[in-house]
PATIGU-483071 format. One record per residue (C-alpha): x, y, z. Coordinates in nm, 2 decimals, always signed. Example, Ala and Ser with C-alpha at 12.3 -4.5 7.8 and 13.67 -1.06 7.14 Angstrom:
2
[[+1.23 -0.45 +0.78]]
[[+1.37 -0.11 +0.71]]
//
This chain:
127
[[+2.89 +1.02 -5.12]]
[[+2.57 +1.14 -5.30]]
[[+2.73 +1.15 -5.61]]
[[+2.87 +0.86 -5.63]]
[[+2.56 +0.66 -5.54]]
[[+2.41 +0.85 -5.81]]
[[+2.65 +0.79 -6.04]]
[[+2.64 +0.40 -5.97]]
[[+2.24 +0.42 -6.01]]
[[+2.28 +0.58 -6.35]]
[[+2.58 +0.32 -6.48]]
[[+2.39 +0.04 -6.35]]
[[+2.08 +0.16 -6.53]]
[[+2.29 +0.26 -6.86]]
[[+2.43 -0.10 -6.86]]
[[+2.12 -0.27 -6.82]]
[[+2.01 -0.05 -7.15]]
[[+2.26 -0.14 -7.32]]
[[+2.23 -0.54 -7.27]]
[[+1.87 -0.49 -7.32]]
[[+1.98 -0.34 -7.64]]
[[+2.24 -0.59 -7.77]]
[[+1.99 -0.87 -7.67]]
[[+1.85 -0.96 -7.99]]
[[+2.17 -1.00 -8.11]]
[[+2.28 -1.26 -7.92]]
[[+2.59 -1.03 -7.83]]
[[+2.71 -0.91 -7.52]]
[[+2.88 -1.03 -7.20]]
[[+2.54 -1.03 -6.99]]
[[+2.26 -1.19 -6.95]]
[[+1.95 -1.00 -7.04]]
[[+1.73 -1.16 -6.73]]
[[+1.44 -0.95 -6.57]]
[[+1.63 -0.74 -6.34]]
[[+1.78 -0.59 -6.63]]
[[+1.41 -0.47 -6.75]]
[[+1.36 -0.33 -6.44]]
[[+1.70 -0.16 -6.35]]
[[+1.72 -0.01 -6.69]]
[[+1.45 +0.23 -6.64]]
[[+1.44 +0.25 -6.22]]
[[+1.84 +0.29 -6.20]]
[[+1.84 +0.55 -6.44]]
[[+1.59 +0.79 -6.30]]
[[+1.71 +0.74 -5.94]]
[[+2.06 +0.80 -6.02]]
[[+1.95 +1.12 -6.21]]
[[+1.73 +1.24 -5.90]]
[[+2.01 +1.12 -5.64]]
[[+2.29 +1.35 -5.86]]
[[+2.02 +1.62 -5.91]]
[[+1.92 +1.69 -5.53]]
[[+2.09 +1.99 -5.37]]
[[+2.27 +2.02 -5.67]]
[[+2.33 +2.39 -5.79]]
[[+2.17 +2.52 -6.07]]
[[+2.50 +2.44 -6.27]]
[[+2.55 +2.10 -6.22]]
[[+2.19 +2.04 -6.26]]
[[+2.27 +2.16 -6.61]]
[[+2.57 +1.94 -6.67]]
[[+2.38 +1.64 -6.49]]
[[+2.05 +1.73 -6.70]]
[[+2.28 +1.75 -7.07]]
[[+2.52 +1.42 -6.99]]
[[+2.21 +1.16 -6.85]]
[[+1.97 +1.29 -7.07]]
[[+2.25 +1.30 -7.35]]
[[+2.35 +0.96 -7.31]]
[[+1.90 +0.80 -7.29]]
[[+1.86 +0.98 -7.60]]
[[+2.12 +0.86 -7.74]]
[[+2.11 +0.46 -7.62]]
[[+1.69 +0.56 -7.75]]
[[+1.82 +0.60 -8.08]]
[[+2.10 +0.34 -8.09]]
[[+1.76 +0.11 -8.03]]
[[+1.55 +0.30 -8.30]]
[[+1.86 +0.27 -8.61]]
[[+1.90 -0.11 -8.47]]
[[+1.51 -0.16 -8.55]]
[[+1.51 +0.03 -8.88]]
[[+1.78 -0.20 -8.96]]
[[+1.64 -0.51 -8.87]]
[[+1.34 -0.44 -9.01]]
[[+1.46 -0.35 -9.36]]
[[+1.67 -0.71 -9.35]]
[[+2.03 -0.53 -9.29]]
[[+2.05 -0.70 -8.97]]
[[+1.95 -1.01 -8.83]]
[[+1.82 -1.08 -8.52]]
[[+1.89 -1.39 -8.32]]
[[+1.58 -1.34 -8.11]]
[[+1.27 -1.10 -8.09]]
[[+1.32 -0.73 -8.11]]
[[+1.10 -0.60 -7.81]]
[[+1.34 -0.51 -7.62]]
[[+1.48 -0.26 -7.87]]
[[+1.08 -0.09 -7.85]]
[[+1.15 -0.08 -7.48]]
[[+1.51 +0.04 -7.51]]
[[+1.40 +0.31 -7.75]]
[[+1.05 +0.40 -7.60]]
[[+1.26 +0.47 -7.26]]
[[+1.57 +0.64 -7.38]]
[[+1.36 +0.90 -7.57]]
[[+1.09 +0.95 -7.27]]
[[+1.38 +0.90 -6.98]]
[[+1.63 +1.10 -7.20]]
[[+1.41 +1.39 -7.30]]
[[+1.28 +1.43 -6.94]]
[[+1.60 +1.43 -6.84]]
[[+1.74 +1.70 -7.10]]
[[+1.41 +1.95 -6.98]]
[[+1.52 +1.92 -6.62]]
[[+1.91 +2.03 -6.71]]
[[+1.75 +2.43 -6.65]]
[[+1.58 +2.39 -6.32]]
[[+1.79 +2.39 -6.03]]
[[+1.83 +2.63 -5.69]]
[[+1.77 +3.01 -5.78]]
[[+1.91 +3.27 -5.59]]
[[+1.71 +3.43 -5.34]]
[[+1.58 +3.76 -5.41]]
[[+1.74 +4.05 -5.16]]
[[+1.51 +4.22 -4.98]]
//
């Protein structure tokens, strides 16, 4: 059950990225409202600490490499759209703040995350 609340968390927090993302653009099935400023960061970090409690030092690893994969990545998804914007390759329907806050988060969020995929539950030491 653990998992799969944490799993929800992190989608939800991954969606709400990636709408606050494709929001200048215009594009996108959903709306980019205020929830979706909040859940983007929030949902991400409590999915990854609800998926990374108990867990063994293994799937901390795997949980660590996949969320922190996927923030870094959806970070620079946000920083390419910006470049491009910027240099007139891509137009943007609206202002481009939220790709700073997409890409400001991923790479904080996402490199936080990447760090923790080493810690985990060591083995006692035998006495």
């Amino acid at each position: 059950m653990k998992v799969l609340i944490g799993i929800v968390l992190l989608l939800m927090g991954l969606l709400a990225g990636v709408t606050l993302l494709l929001k200048p653009f215009g594009i996108g099935p959903l709306e980019a409202g205020s929830l979706m400023w909040f859940a983007f960061p929030l949902c991400s970090v409590g999915g990854h600490i609800v998926l990374m409690l108990g867990a063994s030092r293994a799937q901390m690893a795997v949980s660590g490499l996949l969320v922190g994969g996927a923030l870094l990545l959806l970070g620079l998804s946000a920083t390419v759209a910006q470049f491009l914007v910027s240099g007139g390759l891509l137009a943007a329907a609206e202002d481009t703040f939220s790709l700073w806050y997409v890409a400001s988060g991923g790479f904080v969020l996402g490199g936080v995350a990447y760090a923790l995929r080493s810690t985990g539950k060591s083995e006692l030491p035998e006495s």
